[in-house]
mmCIF file of the N, C-alpha and C atoms, coordinates in Angstrom:
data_MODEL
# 
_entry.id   MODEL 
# 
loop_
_atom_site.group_PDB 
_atom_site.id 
_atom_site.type_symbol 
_atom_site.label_atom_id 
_atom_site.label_alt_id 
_atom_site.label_comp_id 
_atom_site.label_asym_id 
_atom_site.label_entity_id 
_atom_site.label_seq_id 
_atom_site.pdbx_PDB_ins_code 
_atom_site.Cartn_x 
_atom_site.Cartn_y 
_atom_site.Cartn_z 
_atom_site.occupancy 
_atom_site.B_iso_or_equiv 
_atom_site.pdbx_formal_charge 
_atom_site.auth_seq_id 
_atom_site.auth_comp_id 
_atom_site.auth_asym_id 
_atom_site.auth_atom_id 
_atom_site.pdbx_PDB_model_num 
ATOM 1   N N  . UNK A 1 1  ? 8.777   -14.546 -4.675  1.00 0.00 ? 1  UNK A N  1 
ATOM 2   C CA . UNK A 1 1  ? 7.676   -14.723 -3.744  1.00 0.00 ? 1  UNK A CA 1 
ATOM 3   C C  . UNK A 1 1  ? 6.378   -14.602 -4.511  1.00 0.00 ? 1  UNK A C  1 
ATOM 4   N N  . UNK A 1 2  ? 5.402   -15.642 -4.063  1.00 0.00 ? 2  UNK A N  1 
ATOM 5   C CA . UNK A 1 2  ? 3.939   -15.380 -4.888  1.00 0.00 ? 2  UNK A CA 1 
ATOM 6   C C  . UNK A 1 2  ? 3.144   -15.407 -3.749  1.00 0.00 ? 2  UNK A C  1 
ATOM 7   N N  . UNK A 1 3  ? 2.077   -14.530 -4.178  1.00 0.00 ? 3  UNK A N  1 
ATOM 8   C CA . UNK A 1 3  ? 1.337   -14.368 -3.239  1.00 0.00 ? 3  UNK A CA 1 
ATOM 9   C C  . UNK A 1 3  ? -0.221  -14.878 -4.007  1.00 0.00 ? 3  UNK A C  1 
ATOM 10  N N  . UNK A 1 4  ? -1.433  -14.951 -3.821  1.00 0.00 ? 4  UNK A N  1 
ATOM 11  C CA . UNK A 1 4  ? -2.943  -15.307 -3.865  1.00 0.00 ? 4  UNK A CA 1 
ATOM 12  C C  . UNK A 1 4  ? -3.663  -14.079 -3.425  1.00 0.00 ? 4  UNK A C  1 
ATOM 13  N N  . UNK A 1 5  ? -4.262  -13.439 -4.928  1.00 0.00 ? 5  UNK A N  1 
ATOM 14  C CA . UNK A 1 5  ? -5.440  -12.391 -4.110  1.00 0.00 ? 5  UNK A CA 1 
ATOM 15  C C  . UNK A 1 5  ? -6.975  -12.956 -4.597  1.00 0.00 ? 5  UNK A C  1 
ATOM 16  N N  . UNK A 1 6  ? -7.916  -12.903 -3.909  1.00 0.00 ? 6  UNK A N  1 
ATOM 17  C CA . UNK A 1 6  ? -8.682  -13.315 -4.018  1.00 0.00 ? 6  UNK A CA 1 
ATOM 18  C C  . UNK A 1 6  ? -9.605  -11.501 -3.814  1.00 0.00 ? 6  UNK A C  1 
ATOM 19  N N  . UNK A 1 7  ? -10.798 -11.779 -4.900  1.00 0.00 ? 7  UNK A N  1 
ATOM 20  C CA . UNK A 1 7  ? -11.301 -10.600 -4.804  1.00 0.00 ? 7  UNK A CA 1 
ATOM 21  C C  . UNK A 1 7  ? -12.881 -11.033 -4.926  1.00 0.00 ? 7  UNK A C  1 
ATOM 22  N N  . UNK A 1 8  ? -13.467 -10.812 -4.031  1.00 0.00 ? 8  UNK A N  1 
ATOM 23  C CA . UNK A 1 8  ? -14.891 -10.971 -3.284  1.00 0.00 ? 8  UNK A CA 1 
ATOM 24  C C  . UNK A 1 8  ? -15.845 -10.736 -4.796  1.00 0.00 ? 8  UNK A C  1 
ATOM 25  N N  . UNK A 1 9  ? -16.847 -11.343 -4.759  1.00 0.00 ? 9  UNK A N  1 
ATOM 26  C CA . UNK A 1 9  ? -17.729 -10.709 -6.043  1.00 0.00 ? 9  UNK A CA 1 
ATOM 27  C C  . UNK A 1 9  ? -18.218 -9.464  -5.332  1.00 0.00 ? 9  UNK A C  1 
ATOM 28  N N  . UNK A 1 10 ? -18.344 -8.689  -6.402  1.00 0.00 ? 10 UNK A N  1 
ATOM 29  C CA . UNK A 1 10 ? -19.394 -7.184  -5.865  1.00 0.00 ? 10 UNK A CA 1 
ATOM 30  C C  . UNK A 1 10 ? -20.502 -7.620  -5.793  1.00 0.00 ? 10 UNK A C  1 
ATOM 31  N N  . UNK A 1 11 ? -21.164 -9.007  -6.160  1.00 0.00 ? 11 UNK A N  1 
ATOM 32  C CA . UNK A 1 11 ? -22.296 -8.990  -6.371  1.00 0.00 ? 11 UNK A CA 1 
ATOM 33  C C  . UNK A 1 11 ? -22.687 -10.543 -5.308  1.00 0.00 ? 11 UNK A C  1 
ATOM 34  N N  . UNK A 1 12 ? -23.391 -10.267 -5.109  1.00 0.00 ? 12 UNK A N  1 
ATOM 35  C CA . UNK A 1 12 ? -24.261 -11.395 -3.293  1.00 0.00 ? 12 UNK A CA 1 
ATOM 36  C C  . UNK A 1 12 ? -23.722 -13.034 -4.157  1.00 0.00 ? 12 UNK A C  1 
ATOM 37  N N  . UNK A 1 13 ? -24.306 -13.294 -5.287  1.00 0.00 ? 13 UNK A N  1 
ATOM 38  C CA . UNK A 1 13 ? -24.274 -14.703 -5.905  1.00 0.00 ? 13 UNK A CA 1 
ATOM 39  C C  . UNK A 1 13 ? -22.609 -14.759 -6.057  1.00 0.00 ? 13 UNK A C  1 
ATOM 40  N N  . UNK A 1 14 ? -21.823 -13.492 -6.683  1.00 0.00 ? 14 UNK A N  1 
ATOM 41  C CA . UNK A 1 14 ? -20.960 -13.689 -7.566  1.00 0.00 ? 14 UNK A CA 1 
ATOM 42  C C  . UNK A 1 14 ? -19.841 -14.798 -6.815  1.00 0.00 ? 14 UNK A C  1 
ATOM 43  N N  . UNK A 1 15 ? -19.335 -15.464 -7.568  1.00 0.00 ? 15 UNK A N  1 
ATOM 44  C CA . UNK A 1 15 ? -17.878 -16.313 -7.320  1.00 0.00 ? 15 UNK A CA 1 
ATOM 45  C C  . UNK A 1 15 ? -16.643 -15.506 -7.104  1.00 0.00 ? 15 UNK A C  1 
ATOM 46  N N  . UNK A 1 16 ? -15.570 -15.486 -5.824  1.00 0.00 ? 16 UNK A N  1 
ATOM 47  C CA . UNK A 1 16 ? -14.492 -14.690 -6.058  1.00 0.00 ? 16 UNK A CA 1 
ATOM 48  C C  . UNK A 1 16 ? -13.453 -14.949 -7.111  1.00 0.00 ? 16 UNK A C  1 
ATOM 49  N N  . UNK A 1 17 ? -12.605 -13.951 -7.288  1.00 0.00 ? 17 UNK A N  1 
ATOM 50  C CA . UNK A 1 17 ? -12.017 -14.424 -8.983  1.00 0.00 ? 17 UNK A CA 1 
ATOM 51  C C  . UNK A 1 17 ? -10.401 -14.425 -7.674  1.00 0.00 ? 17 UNK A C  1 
ATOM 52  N N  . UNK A 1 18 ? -9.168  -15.328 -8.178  1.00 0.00 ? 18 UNK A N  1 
ATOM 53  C CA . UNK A 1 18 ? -8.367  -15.996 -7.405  1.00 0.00 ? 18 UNK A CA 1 
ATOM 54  C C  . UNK A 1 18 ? -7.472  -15.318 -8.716  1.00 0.00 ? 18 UNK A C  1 
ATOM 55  N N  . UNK A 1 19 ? -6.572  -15.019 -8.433  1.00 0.00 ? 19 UNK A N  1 
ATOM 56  C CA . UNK A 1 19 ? -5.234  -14.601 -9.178  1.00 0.00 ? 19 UNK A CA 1 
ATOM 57  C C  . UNK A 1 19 ? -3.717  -14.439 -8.111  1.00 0.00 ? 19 UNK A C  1 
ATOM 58  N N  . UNK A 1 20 ? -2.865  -15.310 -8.744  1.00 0.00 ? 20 UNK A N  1 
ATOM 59  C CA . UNK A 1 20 ? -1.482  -15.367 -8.194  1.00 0.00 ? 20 UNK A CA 1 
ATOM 60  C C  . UNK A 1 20 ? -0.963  -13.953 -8.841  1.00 0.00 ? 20 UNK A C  1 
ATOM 61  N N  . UNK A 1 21 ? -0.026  -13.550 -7.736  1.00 0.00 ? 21 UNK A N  1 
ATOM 62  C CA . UNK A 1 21 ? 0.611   -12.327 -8.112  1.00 0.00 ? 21 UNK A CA 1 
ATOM 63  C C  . UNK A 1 21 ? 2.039   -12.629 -7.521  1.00 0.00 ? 21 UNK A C  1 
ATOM 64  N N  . UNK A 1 22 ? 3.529   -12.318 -8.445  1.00 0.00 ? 22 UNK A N  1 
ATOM 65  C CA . UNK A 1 22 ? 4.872   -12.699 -7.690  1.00 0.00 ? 22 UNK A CA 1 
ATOM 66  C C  . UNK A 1 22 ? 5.334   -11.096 -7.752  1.00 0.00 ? 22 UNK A C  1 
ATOM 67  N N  . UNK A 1 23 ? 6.443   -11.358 -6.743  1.00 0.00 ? 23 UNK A N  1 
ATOM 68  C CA . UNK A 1 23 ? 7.038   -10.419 -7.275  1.00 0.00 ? 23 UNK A CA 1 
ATOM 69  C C  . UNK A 1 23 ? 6.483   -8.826  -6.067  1.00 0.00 ? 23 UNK A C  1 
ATOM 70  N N  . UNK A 1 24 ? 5.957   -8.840  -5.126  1.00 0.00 ? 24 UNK A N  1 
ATOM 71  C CA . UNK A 1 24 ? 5.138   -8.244  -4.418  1.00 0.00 ? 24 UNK A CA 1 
ATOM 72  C C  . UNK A 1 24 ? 6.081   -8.236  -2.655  1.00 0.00 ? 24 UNK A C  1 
ATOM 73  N N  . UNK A 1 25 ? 5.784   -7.233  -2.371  1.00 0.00 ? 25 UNK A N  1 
ATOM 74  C CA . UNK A 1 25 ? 6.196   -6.961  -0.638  1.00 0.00 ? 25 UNK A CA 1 
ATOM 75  C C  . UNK A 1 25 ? 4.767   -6.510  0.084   1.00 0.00 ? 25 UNK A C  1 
ATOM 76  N N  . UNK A 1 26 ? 4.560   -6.109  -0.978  1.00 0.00 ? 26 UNK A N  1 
ATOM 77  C CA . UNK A 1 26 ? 2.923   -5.991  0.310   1.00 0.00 ? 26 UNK A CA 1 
ATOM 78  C C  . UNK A 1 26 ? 1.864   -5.821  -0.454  1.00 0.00 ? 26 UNK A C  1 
ATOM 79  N N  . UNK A 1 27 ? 0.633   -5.407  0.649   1.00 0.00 ? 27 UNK A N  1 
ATOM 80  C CA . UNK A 1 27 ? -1.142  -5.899  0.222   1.00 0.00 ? 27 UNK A CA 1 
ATOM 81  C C  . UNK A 1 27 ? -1.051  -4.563  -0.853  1.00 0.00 ? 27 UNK A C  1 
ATOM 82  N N  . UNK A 1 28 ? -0.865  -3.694  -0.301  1.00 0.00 ? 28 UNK A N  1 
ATOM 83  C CA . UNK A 1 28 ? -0.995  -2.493  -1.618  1.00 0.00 ? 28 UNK A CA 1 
ATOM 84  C C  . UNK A 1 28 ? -0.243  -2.972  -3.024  1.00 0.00 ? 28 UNK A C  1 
ATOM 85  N N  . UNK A 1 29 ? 1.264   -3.397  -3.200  1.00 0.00 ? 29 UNK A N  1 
ATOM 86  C CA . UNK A 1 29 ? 1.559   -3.068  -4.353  1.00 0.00 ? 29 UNK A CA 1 
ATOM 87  C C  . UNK A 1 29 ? 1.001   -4.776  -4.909  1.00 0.00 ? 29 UNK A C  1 
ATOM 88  N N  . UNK A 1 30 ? 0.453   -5.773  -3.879  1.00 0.00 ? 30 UNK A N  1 
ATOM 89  C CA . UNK A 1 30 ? -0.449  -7.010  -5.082  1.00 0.00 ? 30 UNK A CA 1 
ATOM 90  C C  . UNK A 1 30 ? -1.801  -6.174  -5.338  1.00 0.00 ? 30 UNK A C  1 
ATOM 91  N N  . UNK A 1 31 ? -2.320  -5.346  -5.095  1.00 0.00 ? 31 UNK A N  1 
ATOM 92  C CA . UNK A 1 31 ? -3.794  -4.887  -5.027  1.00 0.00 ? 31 UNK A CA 1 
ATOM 93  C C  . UNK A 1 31 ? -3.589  -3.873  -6.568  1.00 0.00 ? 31 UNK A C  1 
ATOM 94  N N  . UNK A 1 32 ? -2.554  -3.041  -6.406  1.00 0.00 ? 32 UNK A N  1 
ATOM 95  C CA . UNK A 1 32 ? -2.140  -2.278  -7.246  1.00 0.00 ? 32 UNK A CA 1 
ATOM 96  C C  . UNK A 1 32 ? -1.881  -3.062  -9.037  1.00 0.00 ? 32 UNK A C  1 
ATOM 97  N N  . UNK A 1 33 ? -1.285  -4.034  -8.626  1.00 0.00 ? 33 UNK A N  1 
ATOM 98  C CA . UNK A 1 33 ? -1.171  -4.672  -9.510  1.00 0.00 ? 33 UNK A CA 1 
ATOM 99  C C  . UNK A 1 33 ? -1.908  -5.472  -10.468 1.00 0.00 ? 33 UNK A C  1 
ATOM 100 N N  . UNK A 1 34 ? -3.094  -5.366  -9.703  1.00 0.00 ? 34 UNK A N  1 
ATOM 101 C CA . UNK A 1 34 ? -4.338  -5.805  -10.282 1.00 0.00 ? 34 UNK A CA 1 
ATOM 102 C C  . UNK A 1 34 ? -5.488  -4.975  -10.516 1.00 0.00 ? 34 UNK A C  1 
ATOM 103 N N  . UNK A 1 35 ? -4.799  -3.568  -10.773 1.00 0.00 ? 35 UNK A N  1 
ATOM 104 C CA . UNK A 1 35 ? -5.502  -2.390  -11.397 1.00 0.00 ? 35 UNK A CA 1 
ATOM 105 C C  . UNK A 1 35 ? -6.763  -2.548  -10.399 1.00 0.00 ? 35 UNK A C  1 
ATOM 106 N N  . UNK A 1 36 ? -6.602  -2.760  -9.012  1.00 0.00 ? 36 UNK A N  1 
ATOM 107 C CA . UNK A 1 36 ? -8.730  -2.556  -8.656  1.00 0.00 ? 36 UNK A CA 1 
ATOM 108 C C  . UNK A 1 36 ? -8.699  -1.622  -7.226  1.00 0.00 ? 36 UNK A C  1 
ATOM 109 N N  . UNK A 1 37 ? -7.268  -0.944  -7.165  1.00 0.00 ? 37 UNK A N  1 
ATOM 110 C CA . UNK A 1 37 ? -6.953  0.323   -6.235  1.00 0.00 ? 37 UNK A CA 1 
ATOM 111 C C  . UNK A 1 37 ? -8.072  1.284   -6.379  1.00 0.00 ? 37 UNK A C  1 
ATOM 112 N N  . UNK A 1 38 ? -8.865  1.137   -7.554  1.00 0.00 ? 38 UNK A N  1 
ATOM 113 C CA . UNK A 1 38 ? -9.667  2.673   -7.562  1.00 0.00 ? 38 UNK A CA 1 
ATOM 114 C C  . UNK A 1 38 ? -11.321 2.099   -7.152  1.00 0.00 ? 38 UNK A C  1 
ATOM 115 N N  . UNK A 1 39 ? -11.178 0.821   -6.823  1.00 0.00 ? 39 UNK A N  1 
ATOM 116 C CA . UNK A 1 39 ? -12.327 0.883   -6.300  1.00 0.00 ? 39 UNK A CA 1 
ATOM 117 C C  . UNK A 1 39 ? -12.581 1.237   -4.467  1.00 0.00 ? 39 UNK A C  1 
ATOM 118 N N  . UNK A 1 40 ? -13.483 1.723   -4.582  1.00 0.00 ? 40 UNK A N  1 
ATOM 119 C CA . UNK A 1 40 ? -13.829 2.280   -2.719  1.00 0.00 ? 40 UNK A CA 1 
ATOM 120 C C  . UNK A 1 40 ? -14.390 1.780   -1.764  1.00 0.00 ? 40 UNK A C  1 
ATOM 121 N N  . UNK A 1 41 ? -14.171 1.827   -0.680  1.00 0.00 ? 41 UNK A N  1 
ATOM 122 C CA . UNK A 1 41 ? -14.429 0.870   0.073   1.00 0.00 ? 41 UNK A CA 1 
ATOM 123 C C  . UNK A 1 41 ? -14.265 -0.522  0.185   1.00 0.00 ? 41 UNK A C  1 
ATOM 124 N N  . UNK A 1 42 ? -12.921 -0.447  0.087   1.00 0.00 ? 42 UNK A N  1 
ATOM 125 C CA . UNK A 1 42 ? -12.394 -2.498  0.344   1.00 0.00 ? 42 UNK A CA 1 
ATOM 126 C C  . UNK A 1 42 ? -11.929 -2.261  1.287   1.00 0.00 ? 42 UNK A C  1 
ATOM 127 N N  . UNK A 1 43 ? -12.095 -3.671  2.088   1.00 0.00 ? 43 UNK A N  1 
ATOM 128 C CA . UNK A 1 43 ? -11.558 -4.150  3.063   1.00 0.00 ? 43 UNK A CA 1 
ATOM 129 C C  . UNK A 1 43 ? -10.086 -5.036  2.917   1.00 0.00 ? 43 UNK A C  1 
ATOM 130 N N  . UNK A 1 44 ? -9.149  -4.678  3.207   1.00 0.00 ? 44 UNK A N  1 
ATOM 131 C CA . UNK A 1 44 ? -8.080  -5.988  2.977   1.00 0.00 ? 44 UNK A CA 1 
ATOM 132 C C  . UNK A 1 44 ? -7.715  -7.308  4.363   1.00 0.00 ? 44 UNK A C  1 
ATOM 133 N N  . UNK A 1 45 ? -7.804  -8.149  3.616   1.00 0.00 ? 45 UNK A N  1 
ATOM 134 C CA . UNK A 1 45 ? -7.730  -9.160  5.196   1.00 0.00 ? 45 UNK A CA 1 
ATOM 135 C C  . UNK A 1 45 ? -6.371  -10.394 4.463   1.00 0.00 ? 45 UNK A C  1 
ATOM 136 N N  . UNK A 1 46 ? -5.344  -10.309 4.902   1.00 0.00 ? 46 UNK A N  1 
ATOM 137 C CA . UNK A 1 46 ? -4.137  -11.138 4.762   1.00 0.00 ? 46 UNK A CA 1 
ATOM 138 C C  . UNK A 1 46 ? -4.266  -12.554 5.699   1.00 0.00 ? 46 UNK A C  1 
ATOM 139 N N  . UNK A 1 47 ? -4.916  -13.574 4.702   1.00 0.00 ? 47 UNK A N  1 
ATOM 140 C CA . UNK A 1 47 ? -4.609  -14.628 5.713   1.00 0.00 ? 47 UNK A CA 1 
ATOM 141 C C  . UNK A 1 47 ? -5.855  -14.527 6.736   1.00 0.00 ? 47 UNK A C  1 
ATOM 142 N N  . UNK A 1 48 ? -6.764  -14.153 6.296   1.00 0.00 ? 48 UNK A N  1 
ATOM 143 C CA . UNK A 1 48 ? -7.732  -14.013 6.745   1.00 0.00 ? 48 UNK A CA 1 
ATOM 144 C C  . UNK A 1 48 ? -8.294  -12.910 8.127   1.00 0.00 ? 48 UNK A C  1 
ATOM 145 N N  . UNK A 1 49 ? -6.980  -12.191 8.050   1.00 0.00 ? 49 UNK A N  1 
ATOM 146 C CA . UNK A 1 49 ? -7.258  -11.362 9.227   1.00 0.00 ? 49 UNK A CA 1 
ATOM 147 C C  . UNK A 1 49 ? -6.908  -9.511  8.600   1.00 0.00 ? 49 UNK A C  1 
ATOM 148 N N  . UNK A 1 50 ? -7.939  -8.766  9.286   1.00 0.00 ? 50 UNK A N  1 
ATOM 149 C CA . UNK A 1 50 ? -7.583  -7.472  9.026   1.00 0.00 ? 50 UNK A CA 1 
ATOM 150 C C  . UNK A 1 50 ? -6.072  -6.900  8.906   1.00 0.00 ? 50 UNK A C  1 
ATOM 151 N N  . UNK A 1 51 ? -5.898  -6.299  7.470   1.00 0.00 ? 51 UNK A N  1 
ATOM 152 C CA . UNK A 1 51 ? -4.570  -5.878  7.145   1.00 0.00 ? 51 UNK A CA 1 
ATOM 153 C C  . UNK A 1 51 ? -4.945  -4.694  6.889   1.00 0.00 ? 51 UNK A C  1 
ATOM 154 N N  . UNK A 1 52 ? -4.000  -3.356  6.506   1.00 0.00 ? 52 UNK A N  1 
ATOM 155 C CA . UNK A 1 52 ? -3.851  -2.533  5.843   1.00 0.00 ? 52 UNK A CA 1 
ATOM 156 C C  . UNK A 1 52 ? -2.932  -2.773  4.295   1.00 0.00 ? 52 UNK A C  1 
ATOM 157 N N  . UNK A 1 53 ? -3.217  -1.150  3.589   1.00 0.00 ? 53 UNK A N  1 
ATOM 158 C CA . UNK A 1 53 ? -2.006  -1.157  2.484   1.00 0.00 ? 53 UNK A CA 1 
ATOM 159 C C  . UNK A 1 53 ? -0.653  -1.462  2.570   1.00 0.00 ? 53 UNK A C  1 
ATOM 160 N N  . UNK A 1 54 ? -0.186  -1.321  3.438   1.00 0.00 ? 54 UNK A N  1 
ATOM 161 C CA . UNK A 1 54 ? 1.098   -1.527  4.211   1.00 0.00 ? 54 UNK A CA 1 
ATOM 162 C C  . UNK A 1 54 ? 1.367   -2.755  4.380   1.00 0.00 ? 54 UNK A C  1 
ATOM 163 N N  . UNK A 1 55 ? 0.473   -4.004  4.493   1.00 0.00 ? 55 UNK A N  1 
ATOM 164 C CA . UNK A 1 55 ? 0.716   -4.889  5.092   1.00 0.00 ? 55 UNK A CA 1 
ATOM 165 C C  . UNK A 1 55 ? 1.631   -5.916  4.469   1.00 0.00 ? 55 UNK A C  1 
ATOM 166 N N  . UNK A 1 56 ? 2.934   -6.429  5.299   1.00 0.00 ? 56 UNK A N  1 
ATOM 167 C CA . UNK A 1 56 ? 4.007   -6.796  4.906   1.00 0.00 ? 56 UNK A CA 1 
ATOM 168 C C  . UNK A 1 56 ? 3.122   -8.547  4.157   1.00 0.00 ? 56 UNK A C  1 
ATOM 169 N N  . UNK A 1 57 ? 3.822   -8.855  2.759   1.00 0.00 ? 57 UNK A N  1 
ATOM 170 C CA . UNK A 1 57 ? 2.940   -10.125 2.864   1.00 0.00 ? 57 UNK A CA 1 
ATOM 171 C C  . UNK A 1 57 ? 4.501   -11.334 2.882   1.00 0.00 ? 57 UNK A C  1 
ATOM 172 N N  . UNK A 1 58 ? 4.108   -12.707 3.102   1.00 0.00 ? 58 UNK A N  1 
ATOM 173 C CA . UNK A 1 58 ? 5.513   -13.496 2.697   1.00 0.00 ? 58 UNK A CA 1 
ATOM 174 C C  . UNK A 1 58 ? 4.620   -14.531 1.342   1.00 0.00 ? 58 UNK A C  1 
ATOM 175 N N  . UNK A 1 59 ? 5.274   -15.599 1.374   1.00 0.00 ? 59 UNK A N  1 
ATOM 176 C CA . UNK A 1 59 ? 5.690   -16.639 0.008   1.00 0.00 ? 59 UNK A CA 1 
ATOM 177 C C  . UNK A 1 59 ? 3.751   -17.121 0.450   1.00 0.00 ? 59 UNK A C  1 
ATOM 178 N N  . UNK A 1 60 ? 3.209   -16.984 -0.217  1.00 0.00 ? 60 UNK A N  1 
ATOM 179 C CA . UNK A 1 60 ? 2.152   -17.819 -0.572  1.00 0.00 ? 60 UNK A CA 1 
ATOM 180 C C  . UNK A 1 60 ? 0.472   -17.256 0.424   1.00 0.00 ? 60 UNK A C  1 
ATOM 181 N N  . UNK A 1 61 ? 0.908   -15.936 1.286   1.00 0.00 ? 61 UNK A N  1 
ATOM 182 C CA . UNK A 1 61 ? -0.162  -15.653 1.767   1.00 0.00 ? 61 UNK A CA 1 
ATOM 183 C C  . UNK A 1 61 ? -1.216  -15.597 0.889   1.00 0.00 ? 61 UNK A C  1 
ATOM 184 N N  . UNK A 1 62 ? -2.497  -15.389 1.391   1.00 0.00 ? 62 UNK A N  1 
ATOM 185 C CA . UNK A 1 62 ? -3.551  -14.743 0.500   1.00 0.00 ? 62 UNK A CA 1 
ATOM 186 C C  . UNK A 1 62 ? -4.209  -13.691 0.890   1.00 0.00 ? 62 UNK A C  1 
ATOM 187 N N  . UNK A 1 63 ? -4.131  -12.920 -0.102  1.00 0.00 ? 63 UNK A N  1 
ATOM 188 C CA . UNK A 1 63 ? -4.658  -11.837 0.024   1.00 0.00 ? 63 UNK A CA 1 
ATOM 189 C C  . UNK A 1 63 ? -6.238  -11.563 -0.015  1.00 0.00 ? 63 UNK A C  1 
ATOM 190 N N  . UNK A 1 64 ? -7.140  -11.199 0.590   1.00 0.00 ? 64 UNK A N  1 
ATOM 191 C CA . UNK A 1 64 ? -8.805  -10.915 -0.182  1.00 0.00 ? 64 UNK A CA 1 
ATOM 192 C C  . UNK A 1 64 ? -9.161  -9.172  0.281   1.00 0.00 ? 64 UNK A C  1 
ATOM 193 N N  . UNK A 1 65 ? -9.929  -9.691  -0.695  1.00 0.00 ? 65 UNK A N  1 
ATOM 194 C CA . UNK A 1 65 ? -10.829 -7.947  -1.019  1.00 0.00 ? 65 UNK A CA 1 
ATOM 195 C C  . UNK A 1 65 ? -12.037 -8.363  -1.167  1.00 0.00 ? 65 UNK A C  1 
ATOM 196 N N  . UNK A 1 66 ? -12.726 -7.428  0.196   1.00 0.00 ? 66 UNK A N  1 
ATOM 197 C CA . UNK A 1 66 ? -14.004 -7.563  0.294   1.00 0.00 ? 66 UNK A CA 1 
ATOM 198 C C  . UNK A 1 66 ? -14.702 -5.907  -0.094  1.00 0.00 ? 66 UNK A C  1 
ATOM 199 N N  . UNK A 1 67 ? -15.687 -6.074  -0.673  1.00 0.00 ? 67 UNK A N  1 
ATOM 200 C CA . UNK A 1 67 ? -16.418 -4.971  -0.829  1.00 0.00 ? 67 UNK A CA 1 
ATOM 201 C C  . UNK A 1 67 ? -16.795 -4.653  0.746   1.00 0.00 ? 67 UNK A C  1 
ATOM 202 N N  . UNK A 1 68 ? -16.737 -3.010  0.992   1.00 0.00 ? 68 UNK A N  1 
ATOM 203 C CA . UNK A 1 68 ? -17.212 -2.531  2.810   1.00 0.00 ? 68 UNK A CA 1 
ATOM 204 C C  . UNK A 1 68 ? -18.753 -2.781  2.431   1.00 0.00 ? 68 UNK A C  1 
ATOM 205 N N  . UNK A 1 69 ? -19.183 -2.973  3.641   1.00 0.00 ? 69 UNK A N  1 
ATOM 206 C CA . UNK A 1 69 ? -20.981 -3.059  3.387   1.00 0.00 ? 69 UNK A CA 1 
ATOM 207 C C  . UNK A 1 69 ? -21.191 -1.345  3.800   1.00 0.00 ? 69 UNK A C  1 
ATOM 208 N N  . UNK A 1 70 ? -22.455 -1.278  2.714   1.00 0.00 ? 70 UNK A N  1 
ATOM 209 C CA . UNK A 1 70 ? -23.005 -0.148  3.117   1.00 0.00 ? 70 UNK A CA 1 
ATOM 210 C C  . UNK A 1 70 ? -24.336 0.021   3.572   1.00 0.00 ? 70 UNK A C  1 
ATOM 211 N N  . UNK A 1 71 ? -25.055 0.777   3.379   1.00 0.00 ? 71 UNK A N  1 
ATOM 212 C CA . UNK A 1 71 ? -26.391 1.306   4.285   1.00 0.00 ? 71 UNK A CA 1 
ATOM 213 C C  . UNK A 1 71 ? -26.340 2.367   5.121   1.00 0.00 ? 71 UNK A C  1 
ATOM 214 N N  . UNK A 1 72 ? -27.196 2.267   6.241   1.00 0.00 ? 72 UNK A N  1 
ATOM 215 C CA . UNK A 1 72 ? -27.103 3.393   6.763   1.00 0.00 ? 72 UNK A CA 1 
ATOM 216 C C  . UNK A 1 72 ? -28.412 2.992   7.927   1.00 0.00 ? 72 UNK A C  1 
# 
């Protein structure tokens, strides 16, 4: 199974960077796998809709990671 994570630029201009990942059952262990677990505050959305770590993925979903907005 391959899955598509797509990971948001941190930065307003930036381009998202697109990487296939196989080999995966869910949003945590493709996220994991791309060493960027230690960043804080992401959002995960499978297929374009709110997921968790947990979230079961199949053959070709995509995964994205959005930076959470902050402020106050």
């Amino acid at each position: 199974m391959a899955v598509i994570v797509e990971i948001a630029g941190f930065r307003p201009a930036s381009t998202p960077q697109r990487t296939a990942v196989e080999g995966v059952e869910t949003a945590g262990q493709a996220i994991e796998r791309l060493a960027v677990s230690d960043r804080p505050g992401l959002i995960i959305l499978v297929n374009g809709r709110l997921a968790s770590w947990h979230t079961r993925l199949q053959d070709n979903d995509i995964v994205q990671l959005i930076p959470a907005p902050a402020g106050g």
